[in-house]
C-alpha positions as semicolon CSV with decimal commas, in nm:
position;residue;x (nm);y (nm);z (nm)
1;X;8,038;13,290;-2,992
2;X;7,950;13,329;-2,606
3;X;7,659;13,069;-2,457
4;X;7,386;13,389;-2,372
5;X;7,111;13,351;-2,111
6;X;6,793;13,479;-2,238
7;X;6,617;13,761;-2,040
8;X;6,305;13,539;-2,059
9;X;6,427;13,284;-1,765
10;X;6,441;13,475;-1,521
11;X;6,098;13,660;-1,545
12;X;5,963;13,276;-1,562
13;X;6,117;13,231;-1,234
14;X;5,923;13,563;-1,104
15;X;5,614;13,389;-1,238
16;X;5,651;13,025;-1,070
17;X;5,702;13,153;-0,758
18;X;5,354;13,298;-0,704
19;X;5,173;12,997;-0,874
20;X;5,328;12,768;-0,639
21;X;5,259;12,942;-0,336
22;X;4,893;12,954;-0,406
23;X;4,908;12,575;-0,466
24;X;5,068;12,495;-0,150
25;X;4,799;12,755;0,047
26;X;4,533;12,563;-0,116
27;X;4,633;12,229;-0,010
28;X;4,708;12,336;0,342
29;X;4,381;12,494;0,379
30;X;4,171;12,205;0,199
31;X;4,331;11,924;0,370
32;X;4,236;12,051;0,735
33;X;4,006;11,890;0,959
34;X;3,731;11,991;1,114
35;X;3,736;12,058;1,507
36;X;3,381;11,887;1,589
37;X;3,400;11,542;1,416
38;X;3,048;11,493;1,400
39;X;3,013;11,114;1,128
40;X;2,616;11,240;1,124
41;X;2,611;11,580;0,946
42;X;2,625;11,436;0,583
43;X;2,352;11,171;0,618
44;X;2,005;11,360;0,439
45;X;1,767;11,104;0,492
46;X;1,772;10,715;0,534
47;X;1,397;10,660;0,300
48;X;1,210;10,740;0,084
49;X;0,887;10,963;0,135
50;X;0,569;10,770;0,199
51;X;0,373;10,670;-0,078
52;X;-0,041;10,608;-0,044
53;X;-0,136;10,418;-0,354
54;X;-0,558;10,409;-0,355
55;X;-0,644;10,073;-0,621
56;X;-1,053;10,186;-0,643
57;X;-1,226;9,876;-0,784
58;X;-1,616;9,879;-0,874
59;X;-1,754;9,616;-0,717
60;X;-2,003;9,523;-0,959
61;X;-1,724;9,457;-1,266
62;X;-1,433;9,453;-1,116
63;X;-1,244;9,721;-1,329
64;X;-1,022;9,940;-1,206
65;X;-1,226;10,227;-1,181
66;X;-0,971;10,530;-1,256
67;X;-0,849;10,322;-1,615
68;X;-1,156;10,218;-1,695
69;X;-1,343;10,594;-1,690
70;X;-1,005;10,726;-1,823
71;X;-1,003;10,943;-1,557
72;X;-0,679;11,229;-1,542
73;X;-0,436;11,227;-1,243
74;X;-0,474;11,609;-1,322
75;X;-0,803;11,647;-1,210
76;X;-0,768;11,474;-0,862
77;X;-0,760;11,754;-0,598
78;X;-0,579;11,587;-0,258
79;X;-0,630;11,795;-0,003
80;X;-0,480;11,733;0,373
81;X;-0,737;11,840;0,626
82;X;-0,620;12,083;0,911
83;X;-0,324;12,256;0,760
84;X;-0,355;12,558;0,512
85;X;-0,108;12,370;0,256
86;X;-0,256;12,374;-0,136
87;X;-0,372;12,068;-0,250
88;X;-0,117;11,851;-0,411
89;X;-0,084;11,624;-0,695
90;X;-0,035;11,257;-0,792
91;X;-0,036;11,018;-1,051
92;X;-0,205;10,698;-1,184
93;X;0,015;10,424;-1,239
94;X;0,020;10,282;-1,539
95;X;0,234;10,057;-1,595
96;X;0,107;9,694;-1,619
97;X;0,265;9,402;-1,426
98;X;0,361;9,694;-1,128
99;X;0,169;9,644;-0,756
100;X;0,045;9,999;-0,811
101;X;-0,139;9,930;-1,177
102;X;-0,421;10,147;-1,181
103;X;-0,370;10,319;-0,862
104;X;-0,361;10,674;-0,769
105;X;-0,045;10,753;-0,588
106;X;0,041;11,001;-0,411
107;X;0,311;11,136;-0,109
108;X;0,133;11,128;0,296
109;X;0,322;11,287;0,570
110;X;0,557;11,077;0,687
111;X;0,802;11,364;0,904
112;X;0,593;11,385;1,262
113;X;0,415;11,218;1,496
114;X;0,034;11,219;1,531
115;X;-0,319;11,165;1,343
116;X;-0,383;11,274;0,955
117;X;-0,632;11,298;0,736
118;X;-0,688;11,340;0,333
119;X;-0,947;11,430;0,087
120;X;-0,879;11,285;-0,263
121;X;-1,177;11,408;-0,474
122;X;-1,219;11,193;-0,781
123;X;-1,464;11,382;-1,004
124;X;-1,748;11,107;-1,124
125;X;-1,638;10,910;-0,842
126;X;-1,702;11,098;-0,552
127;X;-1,503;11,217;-0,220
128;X;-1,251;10,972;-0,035
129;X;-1,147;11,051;0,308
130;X;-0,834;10,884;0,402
131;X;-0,700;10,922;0,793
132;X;-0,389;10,723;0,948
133;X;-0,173;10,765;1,261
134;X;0,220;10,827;1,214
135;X;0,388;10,683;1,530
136;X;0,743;10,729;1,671
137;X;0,969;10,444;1,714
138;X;1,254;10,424;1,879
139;X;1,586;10,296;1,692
140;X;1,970;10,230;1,797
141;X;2,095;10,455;1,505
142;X;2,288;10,741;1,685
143;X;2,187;10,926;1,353
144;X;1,857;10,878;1,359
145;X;1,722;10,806;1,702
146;X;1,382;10,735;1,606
147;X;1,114;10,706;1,250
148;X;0,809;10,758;1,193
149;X;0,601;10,467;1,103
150;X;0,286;10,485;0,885
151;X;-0,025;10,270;1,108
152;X;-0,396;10,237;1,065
153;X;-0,444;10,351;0,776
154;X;-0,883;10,381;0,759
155;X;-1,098;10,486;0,473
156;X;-1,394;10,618;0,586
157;X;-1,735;10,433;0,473
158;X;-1,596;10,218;0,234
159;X;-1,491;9,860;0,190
160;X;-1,097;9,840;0,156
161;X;-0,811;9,634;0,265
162;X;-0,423;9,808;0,322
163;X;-0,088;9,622;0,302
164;X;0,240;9,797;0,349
165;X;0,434;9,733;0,019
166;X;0,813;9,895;0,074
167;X;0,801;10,234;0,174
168;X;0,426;10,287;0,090
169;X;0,104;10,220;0,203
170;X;-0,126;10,013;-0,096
171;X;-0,492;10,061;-0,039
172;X;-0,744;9,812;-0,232
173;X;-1,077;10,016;-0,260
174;X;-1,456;9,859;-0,322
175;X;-1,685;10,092;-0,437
């Protein structure tokens, strides 16, 4: 009995070849640099967005005045004053313990330089006109050259007090 080579070995050879070559091609052409080696093009962003968080106390009790008349995040219309943009939403926060318990939170500009103002209209509370000034500062970061940093915050015939707390602006409100 002669040792026979099956006809099916060399066909697999016919079949190798190609699948090889197409792995080889792909690891050339993944593995090659880039000609501008530029360490800044995969950075997005460095913070978060700014946060306003508006505490509105009544000044006779001392409740929190959104919990208290169970008022819904839903029906708060925020409106930024001298752009076109549709109002936008924001929440109430409700978990105890947190800085921003009972606060309405929301997102401020935070991407240019210059003077802003908001309307947040609390229905059965009335209208709230919040203004600040977003001012460019200069940084080493070859990435970033510069931020914008929220200042001034001023609510607008009312009795209030601001602190920055991380990358938000928490606004204690006496109505």
């Amino acid at each position: 009995m002669k040792n026979r080579r099956s006809a099916y070995f060399p066909a697999m050879k016919f079949y190798y070849l190609p699948l090889i070559l197409l792995c080889a091609l792909s690891l050339v052409t993944g593995c090659r640099k880039s000609k501008d080696d530029n360490h800044c093009d995969d950075i997005l962003s460095e913070r978060p967005p700014t946060m306003a968080a508006l505490i509105i106390v009544d000044r006779q009790t001392g409740d929190t005045i959104l919990l208290s008349k169970d008022i819904e995040a839903s029906s708060i219309t925020i409106t930024q004053e001298g752009t076109d943009l549709p109002s936008q939403q924001g929440i109430i926060g409700k978990q105890r313990g947190a800085p921003t318990y009972g606060a309405f939170v929301f997102h401020i500009t935070d991407v240019k330089k210059g003077t802003f103002k908001y309307t947040i209209d609390i229905p059965g509370v009335g209208i709230i006109a919040l203004s600040y000034i977003n001012k460019e500062i200069k940084t080493d970061n070859e990435c970033n050259p510069y931020y914008i940093d929220v200042t001034d915050p001023v609510i607008e015939g009312h009795e209030f007090t601001a602190k920055e707390v991380g990358s938000g602006v928490l606004i204690n409100l006496t109505l």
